[in-house]
C-alpha positions as a Markdown table, in Angstrom:
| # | Residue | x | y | z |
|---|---|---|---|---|
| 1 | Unk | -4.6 | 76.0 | 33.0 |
| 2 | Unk | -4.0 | 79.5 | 34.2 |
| 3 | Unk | -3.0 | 80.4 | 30.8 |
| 4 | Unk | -6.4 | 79.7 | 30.1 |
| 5 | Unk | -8.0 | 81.3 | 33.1 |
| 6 | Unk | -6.7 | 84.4 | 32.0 |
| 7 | Unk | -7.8 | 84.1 | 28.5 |
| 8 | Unk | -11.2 | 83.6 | 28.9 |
| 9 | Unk | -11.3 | 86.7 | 31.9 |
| 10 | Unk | -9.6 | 88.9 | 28.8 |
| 11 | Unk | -12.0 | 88.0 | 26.6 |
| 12 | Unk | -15.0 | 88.7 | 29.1 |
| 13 | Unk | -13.9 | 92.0 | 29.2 |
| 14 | Unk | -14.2 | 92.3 | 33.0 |
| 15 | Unk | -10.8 | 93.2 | 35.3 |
| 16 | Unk | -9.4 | 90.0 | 37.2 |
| 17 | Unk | -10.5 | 92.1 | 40.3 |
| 18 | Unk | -14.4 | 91.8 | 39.3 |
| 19 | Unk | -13.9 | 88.2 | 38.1 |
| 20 | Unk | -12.1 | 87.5 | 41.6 |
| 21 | Unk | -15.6 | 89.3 | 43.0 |
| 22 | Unk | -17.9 | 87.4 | 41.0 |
| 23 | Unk | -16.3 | 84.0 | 42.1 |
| 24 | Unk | -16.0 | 85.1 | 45.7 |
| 25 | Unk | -12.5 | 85.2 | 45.7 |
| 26 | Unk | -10.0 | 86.8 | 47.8 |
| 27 | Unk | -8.5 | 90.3 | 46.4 |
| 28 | Unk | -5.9 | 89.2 | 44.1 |
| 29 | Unk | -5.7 | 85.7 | 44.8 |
| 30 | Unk | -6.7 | 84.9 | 40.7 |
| 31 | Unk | -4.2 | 87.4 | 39.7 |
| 32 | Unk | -1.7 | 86.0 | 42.5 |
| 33 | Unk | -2.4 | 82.5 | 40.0 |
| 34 | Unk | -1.9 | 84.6 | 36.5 |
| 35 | Unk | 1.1 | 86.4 | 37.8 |
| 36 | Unk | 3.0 | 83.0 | 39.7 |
| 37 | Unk | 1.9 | 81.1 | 36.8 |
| 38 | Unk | 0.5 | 78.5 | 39.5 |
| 39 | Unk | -2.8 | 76.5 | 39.4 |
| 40 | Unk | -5.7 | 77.1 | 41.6 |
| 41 | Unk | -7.8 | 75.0 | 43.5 |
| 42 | Unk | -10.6 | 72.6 | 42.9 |
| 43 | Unk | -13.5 | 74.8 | 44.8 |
| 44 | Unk | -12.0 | 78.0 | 42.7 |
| 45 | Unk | -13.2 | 75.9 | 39.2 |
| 46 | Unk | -16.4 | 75.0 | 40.6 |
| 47 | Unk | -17.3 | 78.1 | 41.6 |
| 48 | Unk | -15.9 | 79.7 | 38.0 |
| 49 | Unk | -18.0 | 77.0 | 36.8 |
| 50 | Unk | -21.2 | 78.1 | 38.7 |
| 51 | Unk | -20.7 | 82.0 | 37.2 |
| 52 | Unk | -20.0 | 81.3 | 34.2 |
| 53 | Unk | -22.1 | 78.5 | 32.9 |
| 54 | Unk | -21.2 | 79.9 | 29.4 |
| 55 | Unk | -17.5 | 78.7 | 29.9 |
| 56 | Unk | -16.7 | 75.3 | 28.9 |
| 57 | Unk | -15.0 | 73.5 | 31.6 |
| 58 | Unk | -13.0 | 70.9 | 29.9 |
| 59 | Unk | -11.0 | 73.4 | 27.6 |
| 60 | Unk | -10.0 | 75.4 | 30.7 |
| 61 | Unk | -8.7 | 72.0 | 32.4 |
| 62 | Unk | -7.4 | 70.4 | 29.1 |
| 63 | Unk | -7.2 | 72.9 | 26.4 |
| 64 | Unk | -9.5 | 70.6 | 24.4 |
| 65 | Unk | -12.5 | 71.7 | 22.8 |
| 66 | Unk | -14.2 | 75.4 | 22.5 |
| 67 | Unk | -13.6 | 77.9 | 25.2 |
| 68 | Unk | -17.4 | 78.3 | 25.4 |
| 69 | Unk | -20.0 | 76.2 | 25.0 |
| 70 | Unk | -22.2 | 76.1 | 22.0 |
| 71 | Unk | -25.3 | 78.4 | 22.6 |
| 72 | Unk | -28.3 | 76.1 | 21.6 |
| 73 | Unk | -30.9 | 78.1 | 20.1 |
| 74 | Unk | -34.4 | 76.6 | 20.1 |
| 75 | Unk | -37.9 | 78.0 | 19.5 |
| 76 | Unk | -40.4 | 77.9 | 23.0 |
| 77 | Unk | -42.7 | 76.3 | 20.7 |
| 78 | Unk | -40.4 | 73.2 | 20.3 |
| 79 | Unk | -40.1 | 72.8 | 24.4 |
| 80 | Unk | -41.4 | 69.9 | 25.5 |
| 81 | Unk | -41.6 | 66.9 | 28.1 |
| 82 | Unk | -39.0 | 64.8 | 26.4 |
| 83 | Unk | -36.7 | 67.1 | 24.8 |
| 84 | Unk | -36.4 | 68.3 | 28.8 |
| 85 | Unk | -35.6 | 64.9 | 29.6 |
| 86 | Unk | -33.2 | 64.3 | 27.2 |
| 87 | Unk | -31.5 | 67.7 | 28.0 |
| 88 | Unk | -31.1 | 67.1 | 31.7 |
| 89 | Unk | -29.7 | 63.9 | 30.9 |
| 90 | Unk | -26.7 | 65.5 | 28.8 |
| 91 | Unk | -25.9 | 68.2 | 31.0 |
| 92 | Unk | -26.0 | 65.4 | 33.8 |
| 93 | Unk | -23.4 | 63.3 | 31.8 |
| 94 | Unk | -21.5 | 66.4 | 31.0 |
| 95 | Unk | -21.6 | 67.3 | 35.0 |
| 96 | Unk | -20.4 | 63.4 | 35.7 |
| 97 | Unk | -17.5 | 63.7 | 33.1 |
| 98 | Unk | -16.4 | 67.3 | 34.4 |
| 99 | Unk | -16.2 | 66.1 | 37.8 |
| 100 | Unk | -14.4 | 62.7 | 37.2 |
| 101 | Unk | -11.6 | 65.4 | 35.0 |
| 102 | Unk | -11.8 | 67.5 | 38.2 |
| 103 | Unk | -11.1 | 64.0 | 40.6 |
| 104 | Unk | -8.1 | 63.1 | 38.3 |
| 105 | Unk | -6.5 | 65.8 | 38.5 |
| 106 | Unk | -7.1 | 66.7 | 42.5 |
| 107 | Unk | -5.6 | 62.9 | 42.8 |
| 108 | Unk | -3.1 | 63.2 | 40.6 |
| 109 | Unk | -4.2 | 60.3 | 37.8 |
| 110 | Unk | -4.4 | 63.1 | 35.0 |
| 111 | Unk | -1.8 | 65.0 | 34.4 |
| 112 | Unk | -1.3 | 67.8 | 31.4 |
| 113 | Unk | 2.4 | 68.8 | 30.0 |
| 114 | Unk | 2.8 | 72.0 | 28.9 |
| 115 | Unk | 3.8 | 70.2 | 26.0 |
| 116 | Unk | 0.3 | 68.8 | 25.4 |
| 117 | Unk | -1.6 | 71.8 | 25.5 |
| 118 | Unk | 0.3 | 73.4 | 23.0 |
């Protein structure tokens, strides 16, 4: 997952310093994680997660899927009542999914091998 981690923070174009700032991290405790090759914790992703809305949280976990979410372009004309409802409702079912990945893997009942994620 660090592997990752750092991916994405190359391809933002920012230092691991100003990322580390952005997420309210300590000074070099991301780059501590890139350098050691070790994990961070649960309240690190969430807060990535919170900063960088753009970043899709499942491929950073898993490797599966897009690194970012797919921009969804719409005209304010087509805004309405029920397309509002219907979009809450997705990014609520993508929130409850995110967090159950987030549970497993804080409990230990999902587990990634290197081998897995290629």
């Amino acid at each position: 997952m660090i592997e990752r981690l750092s991916e994405f923070i190359r391809k933002q174009g920012v230092s691991v310093r100003s990322f580390e700032q952005k997420i309210s991290a300590s000074d070099g405790m991301i780059r501590r994680a890139i350098n050691n090759n070790t994990d961070i914790q649960c309240k690190w992703i969430e807060n990535i997660a919170d900063n960088y809305p753009n970043l899709n949280i499942e491929w950073l976990l898993t490797g599966h899927g897009e690194m970012l979410k797919e921009a969804k372009r719409i005209n304010s004309n087509e805004i309405n009542d029920d397309y509002k409802d219907r979009y809450i409702e997705q990014l609520e079912k993508e929130n409850k999914r995110l967090i159950e990945l987030v549970d497993g893997f804080m409990t230990g009942d999902i587990t990634i091998s290197k081998k897995e994620v290629g």
